[in-house]
C-alpha positions in Angstrom: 0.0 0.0 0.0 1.2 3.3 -0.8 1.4 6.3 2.2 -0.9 9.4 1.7 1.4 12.3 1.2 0.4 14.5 5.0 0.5 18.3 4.9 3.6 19.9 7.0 1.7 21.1 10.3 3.0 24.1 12.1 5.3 24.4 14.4 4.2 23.7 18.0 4.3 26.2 20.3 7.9 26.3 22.9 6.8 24.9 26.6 5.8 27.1 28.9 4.6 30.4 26.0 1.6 32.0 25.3 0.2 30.7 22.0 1.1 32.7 19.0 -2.2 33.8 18.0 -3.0 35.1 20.9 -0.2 37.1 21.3 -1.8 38.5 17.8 -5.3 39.0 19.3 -3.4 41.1 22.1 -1.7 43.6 19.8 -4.6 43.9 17.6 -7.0 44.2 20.8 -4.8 47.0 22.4 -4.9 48.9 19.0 -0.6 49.0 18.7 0.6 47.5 15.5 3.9 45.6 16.2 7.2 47.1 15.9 8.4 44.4 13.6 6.0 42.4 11.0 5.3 39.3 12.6 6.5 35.8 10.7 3.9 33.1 10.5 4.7 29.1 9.5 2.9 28.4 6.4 -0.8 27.9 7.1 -0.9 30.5 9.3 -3.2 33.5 8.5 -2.5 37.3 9.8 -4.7 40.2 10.1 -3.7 43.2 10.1 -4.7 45.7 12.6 -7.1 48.8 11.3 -5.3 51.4 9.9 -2.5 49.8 9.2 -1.0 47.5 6.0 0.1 44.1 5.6 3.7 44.9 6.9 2.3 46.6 10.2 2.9 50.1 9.5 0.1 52.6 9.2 -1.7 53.4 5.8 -2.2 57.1 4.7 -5.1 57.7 3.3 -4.7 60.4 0.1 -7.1 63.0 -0.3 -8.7 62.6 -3.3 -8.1 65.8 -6.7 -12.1 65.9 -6.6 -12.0 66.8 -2.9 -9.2 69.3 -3.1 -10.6 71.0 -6.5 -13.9 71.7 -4.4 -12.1 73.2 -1.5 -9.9 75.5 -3.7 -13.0 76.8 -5.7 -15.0 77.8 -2.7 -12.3 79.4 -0.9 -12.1 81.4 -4.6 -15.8 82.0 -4.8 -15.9 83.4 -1.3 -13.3 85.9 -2.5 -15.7 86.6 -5.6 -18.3 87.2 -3.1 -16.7 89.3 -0.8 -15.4 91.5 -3.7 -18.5 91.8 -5.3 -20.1 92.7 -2.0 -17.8 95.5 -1.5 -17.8 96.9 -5.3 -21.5 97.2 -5.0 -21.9 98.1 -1.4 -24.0 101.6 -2.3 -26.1 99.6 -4.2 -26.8 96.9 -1.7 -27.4 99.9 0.9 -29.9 101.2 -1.1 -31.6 97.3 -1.8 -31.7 97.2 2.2 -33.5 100.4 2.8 -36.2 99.9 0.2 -37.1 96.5 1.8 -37.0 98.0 5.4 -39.9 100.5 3.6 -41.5 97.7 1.8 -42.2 95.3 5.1 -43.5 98.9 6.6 -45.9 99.7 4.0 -46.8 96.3 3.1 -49.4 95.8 5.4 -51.0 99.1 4.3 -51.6 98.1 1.0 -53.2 94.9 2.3 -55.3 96.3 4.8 -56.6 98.8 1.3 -56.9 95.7 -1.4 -58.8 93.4 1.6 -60.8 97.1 2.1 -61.8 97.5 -1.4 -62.5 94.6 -3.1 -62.5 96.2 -6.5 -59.7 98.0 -6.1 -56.0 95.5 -7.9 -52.8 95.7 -6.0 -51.7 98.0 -8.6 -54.3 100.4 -8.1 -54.2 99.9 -4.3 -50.0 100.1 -4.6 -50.6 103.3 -6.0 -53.0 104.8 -4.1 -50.8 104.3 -0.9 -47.7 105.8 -2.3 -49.4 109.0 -3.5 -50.7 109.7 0.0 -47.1 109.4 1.5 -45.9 112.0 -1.4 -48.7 114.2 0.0 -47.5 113.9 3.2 -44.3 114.7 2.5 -44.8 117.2 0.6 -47.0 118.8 3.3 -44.2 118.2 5.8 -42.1 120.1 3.3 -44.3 122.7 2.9 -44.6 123.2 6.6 -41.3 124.0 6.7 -40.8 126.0 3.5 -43.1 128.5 4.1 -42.0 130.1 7.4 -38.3 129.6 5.9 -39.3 131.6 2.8 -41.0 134.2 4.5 -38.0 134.8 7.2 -36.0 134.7 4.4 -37.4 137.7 2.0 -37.0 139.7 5.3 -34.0 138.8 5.8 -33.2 139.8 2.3 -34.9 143.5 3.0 -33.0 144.1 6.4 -29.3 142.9 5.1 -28.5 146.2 3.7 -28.9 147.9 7.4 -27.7 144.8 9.4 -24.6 145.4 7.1 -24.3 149.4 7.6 -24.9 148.6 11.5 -22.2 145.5 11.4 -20.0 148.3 9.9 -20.5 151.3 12.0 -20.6 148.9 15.3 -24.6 149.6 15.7 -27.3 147.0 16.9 -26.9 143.2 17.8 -24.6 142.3 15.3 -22.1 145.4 15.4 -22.0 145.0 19.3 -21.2 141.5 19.0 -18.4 142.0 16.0 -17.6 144.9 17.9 -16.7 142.9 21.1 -15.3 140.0 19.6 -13.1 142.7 17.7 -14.0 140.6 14.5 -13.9 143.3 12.1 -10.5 144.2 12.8 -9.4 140.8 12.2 -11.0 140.7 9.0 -8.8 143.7 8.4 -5.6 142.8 9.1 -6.5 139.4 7.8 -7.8 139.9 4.1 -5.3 138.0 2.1 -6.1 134.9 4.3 -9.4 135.4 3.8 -9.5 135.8 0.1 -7.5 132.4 -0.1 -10.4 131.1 2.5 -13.2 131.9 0.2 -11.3 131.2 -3.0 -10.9 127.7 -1.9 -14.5 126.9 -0.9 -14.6 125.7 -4.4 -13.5 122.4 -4.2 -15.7 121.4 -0.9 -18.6 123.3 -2.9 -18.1 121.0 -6.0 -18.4 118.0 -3.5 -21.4 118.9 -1.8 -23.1 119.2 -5.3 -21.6 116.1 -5.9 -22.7 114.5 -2.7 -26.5 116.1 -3.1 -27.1 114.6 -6.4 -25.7 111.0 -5.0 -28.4 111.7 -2.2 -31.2 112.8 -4.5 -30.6 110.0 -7.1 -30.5 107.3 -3.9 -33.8 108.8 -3.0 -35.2 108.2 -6.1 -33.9 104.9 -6.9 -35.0 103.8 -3.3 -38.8 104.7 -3.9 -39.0 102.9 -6.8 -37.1 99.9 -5.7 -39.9 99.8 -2.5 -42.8 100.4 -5.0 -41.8 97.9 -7.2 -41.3 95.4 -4.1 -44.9 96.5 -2.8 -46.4 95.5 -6.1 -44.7 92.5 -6.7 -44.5 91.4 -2.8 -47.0 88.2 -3.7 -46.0 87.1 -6.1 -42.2 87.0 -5.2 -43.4 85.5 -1.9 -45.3 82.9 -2.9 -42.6 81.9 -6.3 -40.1 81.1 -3.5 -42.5 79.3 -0.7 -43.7 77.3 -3.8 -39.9 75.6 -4.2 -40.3 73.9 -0.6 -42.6 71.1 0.2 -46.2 71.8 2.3 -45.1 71.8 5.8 -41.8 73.6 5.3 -43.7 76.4 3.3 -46.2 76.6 6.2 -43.3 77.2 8.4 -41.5 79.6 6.5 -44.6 81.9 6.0 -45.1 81.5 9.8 -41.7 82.7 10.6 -41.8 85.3 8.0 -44.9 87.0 9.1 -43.4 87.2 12.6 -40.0 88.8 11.3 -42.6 91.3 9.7 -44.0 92.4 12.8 -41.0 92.7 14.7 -39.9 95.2 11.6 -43.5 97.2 11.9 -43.1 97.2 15.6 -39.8 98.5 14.9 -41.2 101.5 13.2 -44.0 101.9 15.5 -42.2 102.2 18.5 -39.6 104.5 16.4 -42.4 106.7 15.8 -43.2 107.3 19.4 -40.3 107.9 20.6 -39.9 110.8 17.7 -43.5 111.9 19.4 -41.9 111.9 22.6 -39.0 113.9 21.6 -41.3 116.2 19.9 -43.7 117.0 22.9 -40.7 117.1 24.9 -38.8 120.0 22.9 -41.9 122.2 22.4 -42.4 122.4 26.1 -39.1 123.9 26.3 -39.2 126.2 23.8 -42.3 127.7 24.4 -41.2 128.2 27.9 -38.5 129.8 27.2 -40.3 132.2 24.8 -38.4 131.2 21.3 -40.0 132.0 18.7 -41.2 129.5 16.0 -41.3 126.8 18.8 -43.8 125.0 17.1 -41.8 123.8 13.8 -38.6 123.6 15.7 -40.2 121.3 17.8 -41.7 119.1 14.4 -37.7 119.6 12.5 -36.3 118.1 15.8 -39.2 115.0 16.1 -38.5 114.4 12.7 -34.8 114.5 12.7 -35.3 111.8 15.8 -36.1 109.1 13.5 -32.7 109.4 11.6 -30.9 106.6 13.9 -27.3 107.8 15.1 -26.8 111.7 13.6 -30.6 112.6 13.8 -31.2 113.8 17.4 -28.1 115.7 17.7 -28.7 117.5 14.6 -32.2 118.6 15.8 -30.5 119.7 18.8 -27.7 122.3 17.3 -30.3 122.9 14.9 -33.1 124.0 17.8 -29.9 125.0 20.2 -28.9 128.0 17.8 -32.2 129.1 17.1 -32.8 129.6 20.9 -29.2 131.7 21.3 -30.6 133.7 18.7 -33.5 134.2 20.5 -31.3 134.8 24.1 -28.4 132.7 26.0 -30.6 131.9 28.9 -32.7 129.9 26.3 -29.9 128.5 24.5 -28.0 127.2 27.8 -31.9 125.9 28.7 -32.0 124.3 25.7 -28.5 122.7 25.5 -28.9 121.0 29.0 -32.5 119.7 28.3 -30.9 118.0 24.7 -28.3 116.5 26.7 -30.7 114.9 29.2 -33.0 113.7 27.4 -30.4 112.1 25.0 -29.6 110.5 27.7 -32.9 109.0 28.6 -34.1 108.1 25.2 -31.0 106.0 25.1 -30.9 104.1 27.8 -34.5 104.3 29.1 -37.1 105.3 26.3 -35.2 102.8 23.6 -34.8 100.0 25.7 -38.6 99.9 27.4 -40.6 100.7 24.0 -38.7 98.9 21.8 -39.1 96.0 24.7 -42.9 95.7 24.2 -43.0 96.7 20.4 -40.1 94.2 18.8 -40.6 91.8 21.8 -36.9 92.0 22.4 -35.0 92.0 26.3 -34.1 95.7 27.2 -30.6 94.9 27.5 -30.5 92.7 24.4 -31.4 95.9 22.7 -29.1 98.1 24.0 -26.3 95.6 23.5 -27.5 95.1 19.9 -27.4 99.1 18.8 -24.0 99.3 20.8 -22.5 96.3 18.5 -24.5 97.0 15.1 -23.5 101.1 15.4 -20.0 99.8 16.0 -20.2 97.5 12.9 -21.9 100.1 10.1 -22.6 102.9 11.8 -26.0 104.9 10.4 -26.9 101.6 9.0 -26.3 99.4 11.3 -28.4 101.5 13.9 -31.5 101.7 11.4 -31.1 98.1 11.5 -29.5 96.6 14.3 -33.2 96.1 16.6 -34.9 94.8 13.8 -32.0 91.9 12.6 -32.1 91.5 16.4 -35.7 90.8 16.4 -35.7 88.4 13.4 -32.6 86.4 14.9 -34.8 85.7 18.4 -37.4 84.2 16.1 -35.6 82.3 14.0 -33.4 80.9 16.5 -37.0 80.2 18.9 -38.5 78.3 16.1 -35.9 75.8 15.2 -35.6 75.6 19.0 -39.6 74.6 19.1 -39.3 72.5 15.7 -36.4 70.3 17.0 -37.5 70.7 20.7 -33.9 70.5 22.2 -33.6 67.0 21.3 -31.1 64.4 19.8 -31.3 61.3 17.7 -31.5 58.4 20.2 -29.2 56.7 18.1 -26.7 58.8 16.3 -24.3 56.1 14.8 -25.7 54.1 11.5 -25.2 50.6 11.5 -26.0 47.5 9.5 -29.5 47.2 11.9 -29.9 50.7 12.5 -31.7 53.8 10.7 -30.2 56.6 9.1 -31.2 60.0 9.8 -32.8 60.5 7.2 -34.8 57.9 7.1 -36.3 59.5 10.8 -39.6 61.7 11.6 -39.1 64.9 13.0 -41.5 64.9 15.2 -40.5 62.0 17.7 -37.0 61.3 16.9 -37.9 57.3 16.7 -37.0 55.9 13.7 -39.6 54.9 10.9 -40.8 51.4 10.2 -39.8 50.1 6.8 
């Protein structure tokens, strides 16, 4: 009989030795590849440890082109964007503005179309944008006309006021005369030749600068009449892209950043009223004279955020010097204080209640937003502030604070996707 050929065996282990393979289970277990690749007798099979090759050392993954392509482009769109951001920045300001004046006049034109029935959202766009150019036009008007009229008086008495500046006579010559102005203007009239010579240039800008101002004006009212008129159907073009329940949501949300904006300019509004009341008290008490559309320049000025209230105040402070020095120091101390409160007690209280905001989240948000853009930033800074808290409240009530019970996906487990949103518990197949 012939033998069957027998298959080597491996070598047996030395006496007294943990078994090889073990000694492999250990390193691979503790998660340390060997410092040397370790030799097996034929028949033996080795696994390497993860992360690591079939010698033992560690393997380095390569990023893939496709990965590194996508990162270089957006760092290079971002640069585009920023770019383009500031190239148009005037542009964009203007954009801003108009839809600040759209959300405020929005609900106007609604509340006239759901009035009249007849009446398109052309016709009802239109209606509500002529009765703001009335307005504005009688708030120019108002003003105007006691301008004009002090102003062809002032056009008769400026021969005499000039003879009396002259000779040293009446309120103006005393005052020159004092101040020992004339005199300077004497020994001084090269220099101020040269001064008046040279008021060319900053003229040429501020011509420049009031036709940027008038052509942003104009641009902004039809940017805010176009948005008026084409509100719904912009509105309802982008809902439309998103399925049912996220549309609901995103109408929900948007009608409550729209009220905080309205509240905005409510609560904007009486505090200019405020001011108003406020400054014709003082006036008429102290016996200046036109105290009445002082008082109306300064509320008005008060809605300008930043720059407005102090330029009603020199504006209402001179014309009570004119008027005497008692009234003037009157006036400068009762500007001062009630900057003061409107800042950090008026502001903080009404715009509380209106915009639904914490007073001291207000006050820190104009603080940081003035501090950011200045003029802009204040116009918008309680507003952004305002539409922030809801945003951030309603993914806060959508999600309700809570995780996925199980956040890694396994062979028996269920992505995320593939989970309601309303329980967190995954759905049955």
């Amino acid at each position: 009989m012939t033998s069957r050929p027998t298959s080597p065996q491996p070598p047996a282990d030395p006496p007294g030795d943990e078994p090889m393979a073990e000694r492999r289970g250990q390193a691979v277990g503790q998660g340390q590849p060997p410092q040397q690749p370790v030799t097996s007798a034929p028949g033996d099979s080795y696994i390497p440890a993860p992360g690591t090759d079939s010698a033992g050392r560690p393997r380095r993954d390569r990023v893939p082109v496709r990965t590194m392509l996508a990162g270089i482009g957006l760092v290079l769109a971002t640069v585009v964007l920023l770019l383009l951001i500031r190239a148009t920045e005037r542009v964009l300001v203007w954009i801003v503005v108009a839809g600040f004046f759209t959300v405020a006049l929005y609900p106007v034109v609604n509340w006239v179309e759901r009035r009249l029935p007849w009446c398109r959202r052309s016709v009802a766009t239109l209606v509500v944008f002529l009765l703001v150019i009335v307005v504005l036009g009688a708030l120019i008007t108002v003003f105007a006309l006691p301008l004009a009229r002090e102003g062809t008086a002032l056009a008769h008495q400026l021969p005499g006021l000039i003879d009396d500046a002259r000779a040293g006579r009446g309120p103006i010559g005393h005052l020159l005369d004092r101040t020992h102005a004339l005199q300077y203007v004497q020994r001084n009239q090269g220099r101020v030749r040269q001064f008046v010579s040279g008021l060319g240039t900053p003229a040429l800008g501020f011509i420049r600068s009031a036709a940027t101002g008038v052509a942003a004006v104009v641009t902004i009212f039809v940017l805010t009449f176009l948005m008026v008129l084409q509100g719904p159907k912009l509105v309802e073009g982008t809902v439309s892209l998103f399925p049912e329940d996220r549309a609901r949501r995103i109408r929900a949300v948007g009608g409550d950043c729209a009220k905080t904006i309205t509240g905005y300019i409510s609560g904007n509004l009486l505090i200019s009223v405020i001011c108003g009341v406020l400054t014709y008290a003082v006036l008429k008490i102290s016996g200046v004279p036109f105290s009445g559309l002082l008082a109306l320049f300064v509320a008005i000025a008060d809605l300008i955020p930043l720059v407005g209230a102090t330029l009603g105040a020199i504006v209402a402070a001179l014309a009570a010097f004119i008027h005497s020095v008692p009234a003037g120091i009157a006036a400068i101390v009762f500007f001062i204080l009630y900057q003061q409160l409107e800042n950090h007690l008026l502001q903080p209280l009404i715009f509380s209640r209106t915009v639904k905001l914490n007073p001291l989240t207000v006050l820190i948000a104009i603080l940081l937003a003035v501090e950011i853009a200045g003029i802009l930033g204040a116009l918008l800074a309680i507003p952004i502030a305002g539409m922030i808290q809801i945003i951030a409240r309603d993914i806060w009530d959508h999600h309700r604070g809570r995780l996925k019970p199980e956040p890694t996906v396994g062979e028996d487990r269920t992505p995320v996707t593939q989970t309601s949103g309303d329980t967190g518990a995954p759905t049955q197949p």
